[in-house]
C-alpha positions as CSV (number, residue, x, y, z in Angstrom):
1,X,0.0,0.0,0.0
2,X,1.5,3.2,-0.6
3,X,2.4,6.0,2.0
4,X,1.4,8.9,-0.1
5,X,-1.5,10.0,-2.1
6,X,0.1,13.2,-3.5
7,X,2.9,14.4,-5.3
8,X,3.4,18.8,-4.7
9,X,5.8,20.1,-6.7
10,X,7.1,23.2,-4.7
11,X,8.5,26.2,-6.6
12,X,9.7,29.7,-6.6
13,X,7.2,31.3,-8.7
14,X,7.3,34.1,-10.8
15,X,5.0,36.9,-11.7
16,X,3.2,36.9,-15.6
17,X,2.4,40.2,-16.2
18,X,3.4,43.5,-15.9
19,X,1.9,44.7,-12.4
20,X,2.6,41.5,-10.9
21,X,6.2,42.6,-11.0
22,X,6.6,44.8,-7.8
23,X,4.6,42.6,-5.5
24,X,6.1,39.6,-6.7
25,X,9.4,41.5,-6.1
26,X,8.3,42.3,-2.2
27,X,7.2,39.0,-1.6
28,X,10.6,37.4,-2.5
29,X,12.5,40.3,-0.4
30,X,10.3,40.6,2.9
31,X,12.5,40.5,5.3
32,X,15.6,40.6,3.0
33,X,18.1,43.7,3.3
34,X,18.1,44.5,0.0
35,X,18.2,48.1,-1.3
36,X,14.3,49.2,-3.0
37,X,16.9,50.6,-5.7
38,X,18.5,47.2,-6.0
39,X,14.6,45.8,-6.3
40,X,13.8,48.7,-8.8
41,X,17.0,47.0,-10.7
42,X,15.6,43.1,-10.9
43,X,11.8,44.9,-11.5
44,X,13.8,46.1,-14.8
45,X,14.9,42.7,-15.8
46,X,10.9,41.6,-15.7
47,X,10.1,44.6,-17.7
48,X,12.5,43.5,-20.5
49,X,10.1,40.5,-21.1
50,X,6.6,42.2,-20.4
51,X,6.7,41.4,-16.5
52,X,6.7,37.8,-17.5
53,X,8.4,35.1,-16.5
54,X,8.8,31.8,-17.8
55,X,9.0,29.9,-14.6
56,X,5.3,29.3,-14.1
57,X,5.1,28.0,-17.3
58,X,7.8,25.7,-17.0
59,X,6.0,24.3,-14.1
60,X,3.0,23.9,-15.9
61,X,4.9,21.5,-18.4
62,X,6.6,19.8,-15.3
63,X,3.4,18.9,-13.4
64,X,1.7,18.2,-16.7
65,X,4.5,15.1,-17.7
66,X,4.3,14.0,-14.0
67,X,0.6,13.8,-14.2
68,X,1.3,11.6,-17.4
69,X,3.9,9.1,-15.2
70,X,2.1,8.9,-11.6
71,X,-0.8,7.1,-10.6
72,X,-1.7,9.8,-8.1
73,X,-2.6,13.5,-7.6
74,X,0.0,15.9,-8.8
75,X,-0.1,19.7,-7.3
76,X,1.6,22.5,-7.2
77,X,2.4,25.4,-5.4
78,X,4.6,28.5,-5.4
79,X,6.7,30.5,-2.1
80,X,6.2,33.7,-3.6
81,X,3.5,33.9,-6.5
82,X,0.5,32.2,-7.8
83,X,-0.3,29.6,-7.0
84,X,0.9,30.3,-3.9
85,X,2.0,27.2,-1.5
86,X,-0.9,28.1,1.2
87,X,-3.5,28.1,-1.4
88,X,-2.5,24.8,-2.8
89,X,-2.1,23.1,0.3
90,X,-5.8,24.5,1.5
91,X,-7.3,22.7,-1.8
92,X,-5.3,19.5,-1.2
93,X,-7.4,19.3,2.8
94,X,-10.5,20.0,0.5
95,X,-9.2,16.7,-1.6
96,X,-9.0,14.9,1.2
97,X,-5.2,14.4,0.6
98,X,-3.7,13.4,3.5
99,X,-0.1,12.7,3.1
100,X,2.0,13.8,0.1
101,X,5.6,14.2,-1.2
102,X,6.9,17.5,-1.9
103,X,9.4,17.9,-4.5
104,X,11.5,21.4,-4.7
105,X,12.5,22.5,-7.9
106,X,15.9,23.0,-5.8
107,X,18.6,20.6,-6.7
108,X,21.3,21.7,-4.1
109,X,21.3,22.2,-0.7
110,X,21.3,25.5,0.9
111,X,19.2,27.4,3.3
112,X,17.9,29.4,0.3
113,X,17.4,26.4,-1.7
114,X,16.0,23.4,1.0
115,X,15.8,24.4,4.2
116,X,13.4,27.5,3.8
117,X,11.1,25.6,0.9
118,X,10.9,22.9,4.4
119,X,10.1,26.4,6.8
120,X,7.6,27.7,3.9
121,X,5.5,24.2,3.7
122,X,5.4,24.5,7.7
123,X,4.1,28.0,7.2
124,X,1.4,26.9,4.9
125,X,0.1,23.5,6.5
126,X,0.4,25.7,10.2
127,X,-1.3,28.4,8.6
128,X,-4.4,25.9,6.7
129,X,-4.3,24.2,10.3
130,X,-7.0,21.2,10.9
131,X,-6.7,18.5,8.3
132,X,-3.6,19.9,6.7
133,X,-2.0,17.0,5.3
134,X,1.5,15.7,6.4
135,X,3.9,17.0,3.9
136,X,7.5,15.5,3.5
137,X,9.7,17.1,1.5
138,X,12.8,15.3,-0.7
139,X,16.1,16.2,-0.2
140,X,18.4,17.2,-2.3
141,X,19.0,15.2,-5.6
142,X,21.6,17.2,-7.1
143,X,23.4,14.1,-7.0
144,X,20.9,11.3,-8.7
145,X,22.1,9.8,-11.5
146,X,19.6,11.0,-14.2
147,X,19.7,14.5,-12.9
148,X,23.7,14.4,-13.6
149,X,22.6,12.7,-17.3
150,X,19.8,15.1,-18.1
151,X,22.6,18.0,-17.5
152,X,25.0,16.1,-19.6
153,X,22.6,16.0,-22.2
154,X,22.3,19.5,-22.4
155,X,25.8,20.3,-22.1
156,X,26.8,18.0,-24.9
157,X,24.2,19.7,-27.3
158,X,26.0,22.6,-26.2
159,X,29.3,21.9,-27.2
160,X,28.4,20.0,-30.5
161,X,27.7,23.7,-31.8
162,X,31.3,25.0,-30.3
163,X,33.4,21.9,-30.0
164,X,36.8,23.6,-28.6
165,X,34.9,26.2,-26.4
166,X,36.1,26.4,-22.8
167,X,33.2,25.1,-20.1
168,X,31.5,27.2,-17.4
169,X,29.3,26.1,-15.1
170,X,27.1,28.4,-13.4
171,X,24.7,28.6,-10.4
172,X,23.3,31.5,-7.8
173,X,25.3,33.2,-5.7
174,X,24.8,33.1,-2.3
175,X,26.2,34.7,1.0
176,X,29.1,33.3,1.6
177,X,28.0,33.0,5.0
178,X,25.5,30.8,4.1
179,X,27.6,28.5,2.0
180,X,29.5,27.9,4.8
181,X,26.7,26.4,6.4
182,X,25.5,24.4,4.1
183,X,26.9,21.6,1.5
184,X,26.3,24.0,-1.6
185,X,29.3,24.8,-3.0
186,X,30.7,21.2,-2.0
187,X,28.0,19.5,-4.0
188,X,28.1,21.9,-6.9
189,X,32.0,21.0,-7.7
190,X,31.0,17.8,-7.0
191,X,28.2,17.4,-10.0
192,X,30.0,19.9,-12.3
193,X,32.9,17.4,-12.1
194,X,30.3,14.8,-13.0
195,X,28.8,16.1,-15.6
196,X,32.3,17.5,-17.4
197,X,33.6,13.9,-16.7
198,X,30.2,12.7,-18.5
199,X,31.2,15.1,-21.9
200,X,34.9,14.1,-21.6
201,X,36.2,17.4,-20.3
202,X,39.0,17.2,-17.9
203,X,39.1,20.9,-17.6
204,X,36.0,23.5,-16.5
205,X,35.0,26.4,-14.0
206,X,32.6,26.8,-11.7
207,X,31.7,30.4,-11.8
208,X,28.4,32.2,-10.1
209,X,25.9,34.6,-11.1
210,X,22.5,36.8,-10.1
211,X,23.9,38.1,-6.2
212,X,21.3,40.5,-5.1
213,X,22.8,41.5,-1.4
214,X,24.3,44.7,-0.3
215,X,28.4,45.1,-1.9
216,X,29.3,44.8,1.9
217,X,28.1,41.5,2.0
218,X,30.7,39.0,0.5
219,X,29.1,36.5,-1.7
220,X,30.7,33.5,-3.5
221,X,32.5,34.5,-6.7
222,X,33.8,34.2,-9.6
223,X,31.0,36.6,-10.8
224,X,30.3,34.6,-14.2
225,X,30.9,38.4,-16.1
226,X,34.3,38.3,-14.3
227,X,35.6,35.3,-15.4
228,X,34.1,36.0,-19.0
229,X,36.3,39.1,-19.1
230,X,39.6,37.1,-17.7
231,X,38.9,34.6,-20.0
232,X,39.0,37.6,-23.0
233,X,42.2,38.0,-21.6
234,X,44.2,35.0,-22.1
235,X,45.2,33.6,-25.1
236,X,43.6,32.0,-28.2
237,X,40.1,32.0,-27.4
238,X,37.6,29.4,-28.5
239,X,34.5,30.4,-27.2
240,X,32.4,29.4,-24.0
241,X,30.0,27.1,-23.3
242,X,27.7,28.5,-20.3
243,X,26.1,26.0,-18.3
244,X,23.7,27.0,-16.1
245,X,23.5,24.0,-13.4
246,X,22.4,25.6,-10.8
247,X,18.8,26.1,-12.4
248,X,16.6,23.3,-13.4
249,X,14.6,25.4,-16.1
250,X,15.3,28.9,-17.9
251,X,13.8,31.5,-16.0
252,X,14.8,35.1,-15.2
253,X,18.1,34.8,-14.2
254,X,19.0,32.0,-16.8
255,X,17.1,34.3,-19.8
256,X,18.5,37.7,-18.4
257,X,21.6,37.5,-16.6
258,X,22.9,34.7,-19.4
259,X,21.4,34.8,-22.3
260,X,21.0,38.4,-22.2
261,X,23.8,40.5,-20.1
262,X,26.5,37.2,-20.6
263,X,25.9,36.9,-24.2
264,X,25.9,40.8,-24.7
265,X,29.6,41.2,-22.9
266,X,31.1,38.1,-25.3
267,X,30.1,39.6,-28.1
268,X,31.5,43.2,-26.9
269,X,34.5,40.6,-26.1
270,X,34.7,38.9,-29.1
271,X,34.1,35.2,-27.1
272,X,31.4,32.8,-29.5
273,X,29.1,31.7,-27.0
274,X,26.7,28.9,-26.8
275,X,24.3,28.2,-23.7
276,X,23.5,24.7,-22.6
277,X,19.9,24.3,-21.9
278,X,18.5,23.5,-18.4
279,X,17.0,20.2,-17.5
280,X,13.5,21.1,-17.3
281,X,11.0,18.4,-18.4
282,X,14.2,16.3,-19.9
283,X,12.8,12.3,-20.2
284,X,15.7,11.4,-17.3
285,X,14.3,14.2,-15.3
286,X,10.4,12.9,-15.4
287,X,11.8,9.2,-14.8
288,X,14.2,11.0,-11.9
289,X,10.8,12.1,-9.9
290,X,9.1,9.4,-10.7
291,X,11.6,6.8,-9.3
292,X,11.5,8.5,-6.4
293,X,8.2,8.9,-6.1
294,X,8.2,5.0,-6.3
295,X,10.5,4.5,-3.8
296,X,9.5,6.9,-1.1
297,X,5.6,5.2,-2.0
298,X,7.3,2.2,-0.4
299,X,10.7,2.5,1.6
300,X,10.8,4.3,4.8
301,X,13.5,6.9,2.8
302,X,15.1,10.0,4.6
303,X,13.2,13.0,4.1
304,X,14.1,16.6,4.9
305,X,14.4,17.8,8.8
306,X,14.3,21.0,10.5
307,X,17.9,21.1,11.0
308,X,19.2,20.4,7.5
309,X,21.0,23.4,5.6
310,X,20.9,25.8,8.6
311,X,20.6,29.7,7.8
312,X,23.9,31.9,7.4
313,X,25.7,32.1,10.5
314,X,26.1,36.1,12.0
315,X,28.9,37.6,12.4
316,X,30.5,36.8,15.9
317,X,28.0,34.1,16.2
């Protein structure tokens, strides 16, 4: 008999028009010290593709090929836009659902990125209250198998198009407070060497994009610009192949901060660059969450705890 009758796929969200940009914007940064004039900045980024951004409806496909591979109810719910996670949860008690598996579409572990996806499904079944049901949440994956071959997928693709090019991996920055309590930056060398392995490249960089906190504030680096321009510098260049590993689909920051701001500064450099796609609704992806869905239906498996990927330690703390 199985020990779930849901699947939730948990996401960030992201607005779809042009007035859902500023609250959208708030929600994500209550709490946050981040500048207004730094938020005015991302608002811009929105504006460049009509306030819309692609994430919702690269959720949309992903709950719509789950719904094709799993016998049982597939929802969906967002932290910071519609549909928002409270919302979702509230019409899951309506269902009747009473215990359900939450995946994240977060494949490393940080506070950012697990823990507070864990404190925001709290929130929401606290928040429903009577007849919420149990949620457990997966961990991490960034480390599964067909996760590490949907990315190498993309990445060959990539380089097909710019065989000598040099390889960049790239994911969000983060405090670097926060990275040292947490296994991000550990488990992101550790599936970029995978995947480079995988397309039979001994040599790549692991580089980081998107920091939104104050210039005080360290945050890990090589900015991905940064190492763009140092690789201008050297000698004999072939061309880059971005790969954007952190992300599991092509929203703002991929579409922006890549494909638009990266690919703008290597042609003002002179670099050919190519883009590897995301994994998004990849076939080893799909099979991915649906092997685990089968196995947490019948094995007893670890699931996500309050303690995992603990917040950013303060200073003198």
């Amino acid at each position: 008999m199985s020990r779930y009758d849901a699947l939730l796929v948990v996401s960030f969200g992201g607005p779809e028009k042009h007035e859902d940009v500023i609250p959208f914007l708030e929600n994500v940064l209550r709490g946050r010290n981040v500048p207004r004039e730094r938020m005015l900045e991302v608002a811009e980024h929105y504006y460049h593709f009509d306030g819309r951004s692609p994430i919702n409806d690269q959720n949309r496909a992903l709950v719509a090929a789950l719904k094709e591979r799993l016998a049982i109810p597939v929802y969906w719910g967002n932290r910071n836009w519609h549909p928002l996670l409270t919302d979702t949860v509230r019409q899951m008690r309506a269902d009747g659902i009473r215990r359900a598996l939450a995946f994240a579409t977060s494949a490393f572990g940080s506070y950012s990125g697990c823990r507070q996806y864990q404190e925001n499904i709290d929130q929401a079944r606290a928040t429903v209250g009577d007849g919420a049901p149990v949620i457990d949440k997966i961990p991490p994956f960034c480390g599964h198998p067909k996760f590490l071959e949907a990315m190498a997928d993309r990445v060959r693709m990539a380089l097909a198009e710019l065989p000598e090019a040099h390889l960049a991996f790239t994911a969000h920055s983060i405090p670097t407070s926060m990275a040292q309590s947490s296994p991000y930056v550990r488990q992101l060398e550790q599936a970029c060497a995978a995947v480079a392995a995988a397309v039979g490249r001994m040599q790549w960089t692991l580089a980081y994009q998107s920091r939104s906190g104050p210039p005080s504030q360290p945050w890990l680096e090589p900015d991905i610009a940064d190492h763009l321009r140092a690789r201008a510098a050297g000698s004999a260049a072939r061309g880059v192949v971005i790969a954007p590993i952190g992300f599991l689909s092509d929203h703002m920051e991929v579409i922006y901060d890549l494909d638009t701001e990266a690919r703008a500064l290597c042609q003002e450099l002179g670099v050919p660059m190519r883009r590897a796609g995301t994994v998004e609704t990849h076939p080893r992806m799909i099979e991915m969450i649906a092997g685990l869905v089968a196995q947490y239906e019948v094995q007893d498996l670890p699931v996500c705890r309050p303690g995992c990927c603990a917040p950013a330690r303060r200073p003198g703390a």
